[in-house]
DOFIBA-170343 format. One record per residue (C-alpha): residue in one letter; x, y, z. Coordinates in steps of 0.25 Angstrom, whole numbers, padded with zeros to 4 digits. Example, Ala and Ser with C-alpha at 12.3 -4.5 7.8 and 13.67 -1.06 7.14 Angstrom:
BEGIN
 rest    px    py    pz
    A  0049 -0018  0031
    S  0055 -0004  0029
This chain:
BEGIN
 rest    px    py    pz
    X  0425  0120  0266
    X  0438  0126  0274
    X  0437  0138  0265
    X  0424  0140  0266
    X  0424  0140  0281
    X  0437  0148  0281
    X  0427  0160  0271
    X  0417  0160  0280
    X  0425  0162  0294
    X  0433  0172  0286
    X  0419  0179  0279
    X  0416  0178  0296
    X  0428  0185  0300
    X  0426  0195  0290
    X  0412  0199  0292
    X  0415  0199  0307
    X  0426  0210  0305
    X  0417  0218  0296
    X  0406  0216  0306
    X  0414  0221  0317
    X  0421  0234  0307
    X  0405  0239  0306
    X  0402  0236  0321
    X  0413  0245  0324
    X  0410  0256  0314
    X  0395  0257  0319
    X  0401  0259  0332
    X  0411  0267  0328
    X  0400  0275  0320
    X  0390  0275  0332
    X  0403  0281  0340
    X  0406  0291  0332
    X  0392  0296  0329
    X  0390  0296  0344
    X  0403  0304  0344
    X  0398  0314  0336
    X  0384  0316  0342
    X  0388  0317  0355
    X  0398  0328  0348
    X  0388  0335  0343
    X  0381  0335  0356
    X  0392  0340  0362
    X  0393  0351  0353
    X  0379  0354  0353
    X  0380  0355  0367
    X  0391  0365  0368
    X  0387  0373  0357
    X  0372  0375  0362
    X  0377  0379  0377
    X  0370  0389  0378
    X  0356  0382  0374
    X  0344  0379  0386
    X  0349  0366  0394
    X  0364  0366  0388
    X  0368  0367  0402
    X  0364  0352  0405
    X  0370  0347  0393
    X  0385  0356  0394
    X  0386  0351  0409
    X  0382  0335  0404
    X  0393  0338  0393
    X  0403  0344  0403
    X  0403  0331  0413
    X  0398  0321  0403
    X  0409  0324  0390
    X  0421  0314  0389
    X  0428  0325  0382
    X  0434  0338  0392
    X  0434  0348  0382
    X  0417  0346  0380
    X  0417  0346  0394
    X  0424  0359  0395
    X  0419  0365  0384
    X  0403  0361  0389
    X  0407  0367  0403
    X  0411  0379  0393
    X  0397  0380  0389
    X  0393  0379  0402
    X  0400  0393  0405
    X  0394  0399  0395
    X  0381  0395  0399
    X  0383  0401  0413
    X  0390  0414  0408
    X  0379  0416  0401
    X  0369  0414  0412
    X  0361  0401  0406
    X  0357  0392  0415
    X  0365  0380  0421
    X  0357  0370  0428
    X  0359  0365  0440
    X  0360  0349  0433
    X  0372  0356  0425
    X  0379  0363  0435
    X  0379  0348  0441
    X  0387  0344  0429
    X  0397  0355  0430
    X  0399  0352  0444
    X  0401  0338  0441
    X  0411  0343  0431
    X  0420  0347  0443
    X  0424  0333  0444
    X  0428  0331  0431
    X  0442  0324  0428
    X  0446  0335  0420
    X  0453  0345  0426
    X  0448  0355  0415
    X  0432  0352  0416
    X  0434  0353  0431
    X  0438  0367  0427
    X  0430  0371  0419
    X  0417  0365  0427
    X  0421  0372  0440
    X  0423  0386  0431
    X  0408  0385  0427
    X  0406  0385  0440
    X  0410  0395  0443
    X  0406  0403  0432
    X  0392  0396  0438
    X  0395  0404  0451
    X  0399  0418  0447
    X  0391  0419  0433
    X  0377  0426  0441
    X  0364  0433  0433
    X  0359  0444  0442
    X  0348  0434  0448
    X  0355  0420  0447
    X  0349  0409  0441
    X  0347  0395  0448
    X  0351  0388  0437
    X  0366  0394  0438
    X  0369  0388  0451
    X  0378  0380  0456
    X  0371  0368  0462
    X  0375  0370  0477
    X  0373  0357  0480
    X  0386  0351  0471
    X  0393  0359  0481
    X  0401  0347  0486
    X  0406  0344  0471
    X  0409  0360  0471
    X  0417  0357  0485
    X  0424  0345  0480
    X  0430  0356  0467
    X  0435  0364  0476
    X  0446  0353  0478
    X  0448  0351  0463
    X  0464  0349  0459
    X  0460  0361  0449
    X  0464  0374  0455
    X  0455  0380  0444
    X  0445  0371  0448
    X  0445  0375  0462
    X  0445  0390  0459
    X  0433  0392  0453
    X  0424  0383  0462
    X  0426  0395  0473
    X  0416  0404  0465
    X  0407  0392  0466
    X  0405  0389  0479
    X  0405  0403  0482
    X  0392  0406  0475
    X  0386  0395  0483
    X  0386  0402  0497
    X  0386  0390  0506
    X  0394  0387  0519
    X  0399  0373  0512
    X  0403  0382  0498
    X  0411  0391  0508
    X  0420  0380  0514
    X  0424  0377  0500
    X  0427  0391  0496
    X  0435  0391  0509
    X  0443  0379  0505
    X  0447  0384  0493
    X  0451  0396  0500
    X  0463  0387  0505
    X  0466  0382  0490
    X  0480  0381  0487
    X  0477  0389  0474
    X  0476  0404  0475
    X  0466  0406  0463
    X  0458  0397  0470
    X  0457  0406  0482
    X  0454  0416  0475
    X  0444  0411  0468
    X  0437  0408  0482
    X  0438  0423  0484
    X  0434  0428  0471
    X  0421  0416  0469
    X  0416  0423  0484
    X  0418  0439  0478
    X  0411  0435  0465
    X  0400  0424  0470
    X  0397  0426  0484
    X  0383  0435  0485
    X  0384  0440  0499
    X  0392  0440  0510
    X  0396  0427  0517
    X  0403  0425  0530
    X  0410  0415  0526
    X  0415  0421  0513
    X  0420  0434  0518
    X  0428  0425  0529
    X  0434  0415  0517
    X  0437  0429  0510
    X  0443  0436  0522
    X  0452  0423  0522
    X  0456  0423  0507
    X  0460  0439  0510
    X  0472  0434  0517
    X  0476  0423  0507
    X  0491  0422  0502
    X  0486  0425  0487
    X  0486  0440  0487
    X  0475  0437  0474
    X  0466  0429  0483
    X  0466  0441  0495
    X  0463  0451  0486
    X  0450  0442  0479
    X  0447  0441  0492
    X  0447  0455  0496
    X  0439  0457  0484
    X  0428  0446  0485
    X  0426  0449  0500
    X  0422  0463  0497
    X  0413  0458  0488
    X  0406  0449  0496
    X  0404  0460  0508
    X  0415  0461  0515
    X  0422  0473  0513
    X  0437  0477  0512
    X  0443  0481  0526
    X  0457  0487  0528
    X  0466  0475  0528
    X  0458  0471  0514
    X  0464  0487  0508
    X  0477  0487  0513
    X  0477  0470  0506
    X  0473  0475  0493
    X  0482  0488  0493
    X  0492  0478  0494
    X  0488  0468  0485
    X  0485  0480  0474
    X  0502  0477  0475
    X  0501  0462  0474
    X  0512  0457  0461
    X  0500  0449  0454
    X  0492  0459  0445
    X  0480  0450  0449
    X  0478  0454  0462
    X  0482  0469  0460
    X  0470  0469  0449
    X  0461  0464  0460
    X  0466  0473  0471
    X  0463  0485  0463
    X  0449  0480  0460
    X  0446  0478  0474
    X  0453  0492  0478
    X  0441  0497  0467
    X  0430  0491  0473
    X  0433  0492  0487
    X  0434  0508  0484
    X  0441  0512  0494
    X  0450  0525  0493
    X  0462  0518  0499
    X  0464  0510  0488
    X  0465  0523  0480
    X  0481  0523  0482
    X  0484  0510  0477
    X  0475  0510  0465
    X  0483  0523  0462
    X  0497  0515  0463
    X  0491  0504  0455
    X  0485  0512  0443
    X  0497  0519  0442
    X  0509  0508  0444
    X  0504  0495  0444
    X  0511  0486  0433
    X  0497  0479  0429
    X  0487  0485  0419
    X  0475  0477  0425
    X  0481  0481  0438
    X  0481  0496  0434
    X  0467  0496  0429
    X  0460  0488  0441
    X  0468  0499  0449
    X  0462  0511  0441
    X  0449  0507  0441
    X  0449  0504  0453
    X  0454  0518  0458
    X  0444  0524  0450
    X  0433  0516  0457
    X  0437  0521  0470
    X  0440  0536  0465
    X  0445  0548  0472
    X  0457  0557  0471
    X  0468  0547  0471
    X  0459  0539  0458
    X  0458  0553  0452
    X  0470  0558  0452
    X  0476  0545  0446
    X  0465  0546  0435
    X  0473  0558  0431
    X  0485  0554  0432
    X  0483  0543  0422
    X  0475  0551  0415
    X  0486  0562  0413
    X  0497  0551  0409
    X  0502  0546  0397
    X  0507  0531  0403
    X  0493  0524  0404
    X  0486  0518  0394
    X  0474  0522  0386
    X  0466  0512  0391
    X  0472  0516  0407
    X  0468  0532  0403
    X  0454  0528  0399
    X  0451  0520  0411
    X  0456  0531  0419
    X  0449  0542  0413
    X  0437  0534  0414
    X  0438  0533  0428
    X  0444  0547  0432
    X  0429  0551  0425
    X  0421  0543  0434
    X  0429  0549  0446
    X  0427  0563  0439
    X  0411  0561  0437
């Protein structure tokens, strides 16, 4: 009787264990299989960006994967889809915005780059569906003290296409960011966004002219040009002299202001430049910019390229090029 009670607990035990191995591998089963589904959705979804409505479903995937390199790579899709001027809603844009406050320091990047790619990326007649809602402005706002410096560098080009007083005073703090490619990147955003004058833009550039980073003073110069405010006096004589700053970066963007400001005073520099500057994309910017603003000087150091055996091939050609446009 004792054996025959000891059997059947045992038989008990058993099937138990072997009720409880198969629970577990249906689960497991239904896991994995969900696993994959949701992989192959994943994959769909990032291969078919380019597809009507993939917009919705990239931004859900950028805030909704547990996985950061899907939400990078949706965000990535995203791009694309903006570059190539398909529409972003404005439920998406929502999304991306809301990606701003991602613990992820790398999807916060990548979310505040897409918009600014959102900000400058403009068809002749914009469409509706790729702006920026203006009314997530205070989420914008709240970016603008991200622990990211790349964060906080591109939200600029943002808030400068919006064109509102509240946008402005963002701009304006970021003015006073501790990081310089970040006040540069209030400059530039206002050159390449802003559509018409504004006041208040021209007083926040006027401000940036004098700023201790000579690359900041001379993107200034440049986007305040560009938004109506012309280069006075004091503005020459700051880029003749940052044509001679150290970094190669801001003597490249000196000699393209020089070029498109036109003025024949900028003649002499451009010369030293072309002929003596250590930096090749120095030299270049310089030439063409000198053969944008023409004249005997421009001329006459045409030649003298021309007629020389140090240059390069590629220097001669861009130099004849130029000297017959002058010669037309």
């Amino acid at each position: 009787m004792n054996n025959s009670t000891g059997a059947s607990s045992k038989r008990r035990k058993v099937t138990a264990a072997l009720l409880a191995i198969i629970i577990f591998l249906v689960v497991a089963a239904i896991h994995f299989g969900t696993q994959i589904t949701a992989q192959r959705r994943t994959q769909r979804i990032l291969s078919d960006w380019g597809a009507p409505g993939m917009d919705q479903e990239l931004s859900a995937l950028a805030i909704g994967s547990q996985s950061p390199d899907v939400q990078i790579q949706a965000l990535h899709r995203l791009g694309d889809r903006i570059v190539y001027l398909l529409p972003v809603s404005k439920e998406a844009w929502g999304q991306v915005i809301d990606a701003l406050r991602d613990e992820n320091t790398e999807v916060r990047e990548k979310a505040a780059h897409l918009l600014m790619l959102g900000a400058i990326v403009r068809p002749p007649h914009r469409q509706a569906s790729l702006a920026i809602p203006v009314e997530r402005l205070p989420e914008l706002l709240e970016a603008t003290r991200d622990t990211s410096p790349r964060v906080r560098a591109q939200i600029p080009y943002v808030l400068a296409s919006m064109e509102s007083q509240r946008a402005l005073a963002g701009l304006a703090a970021l003015a006073d960011d501790r990081d310089e490619s970040v006040r540069s990147a209030v400059a530039e955003g206002l050159g390449l966004v802003a559509e018409s004058q504004h006041a208040g833009a021209i007083r926040l550039l006027r401000r940036l002219k004098s700023d201790e980073c000579p690359l900041v003073q001379v993107v200034a110069i440049w986007a305040a040009q560009r938004i109506g405010d012309p280069v006075n006096d004091d503005d020459a004589q700051q880029l003749i002299v940052l044509l001679l700053d150290p970094h190669d970066t801001v003597r490249v963007f000196a000699a393209v202001v020089m070029g498109q400001v036109g003025s024949a005073e900028f003649a002499g520099p451009l010369r030293q430049a072309v002929l003596a500057d250590s930096d090749a994309q120095v030299r270049f910017a310089a030439l063409n910019s000198l053969g944008k603003i023409g004249g005997t000087t421009a001329k006459r150091t045409l030649e003298e390229i021309l007629s020389s055996t140090e240059y390069s091939e590629t220097f001669q050609t861009a130099a004849k090029a130029l000297l017959a446009e002058l010669t037309e």
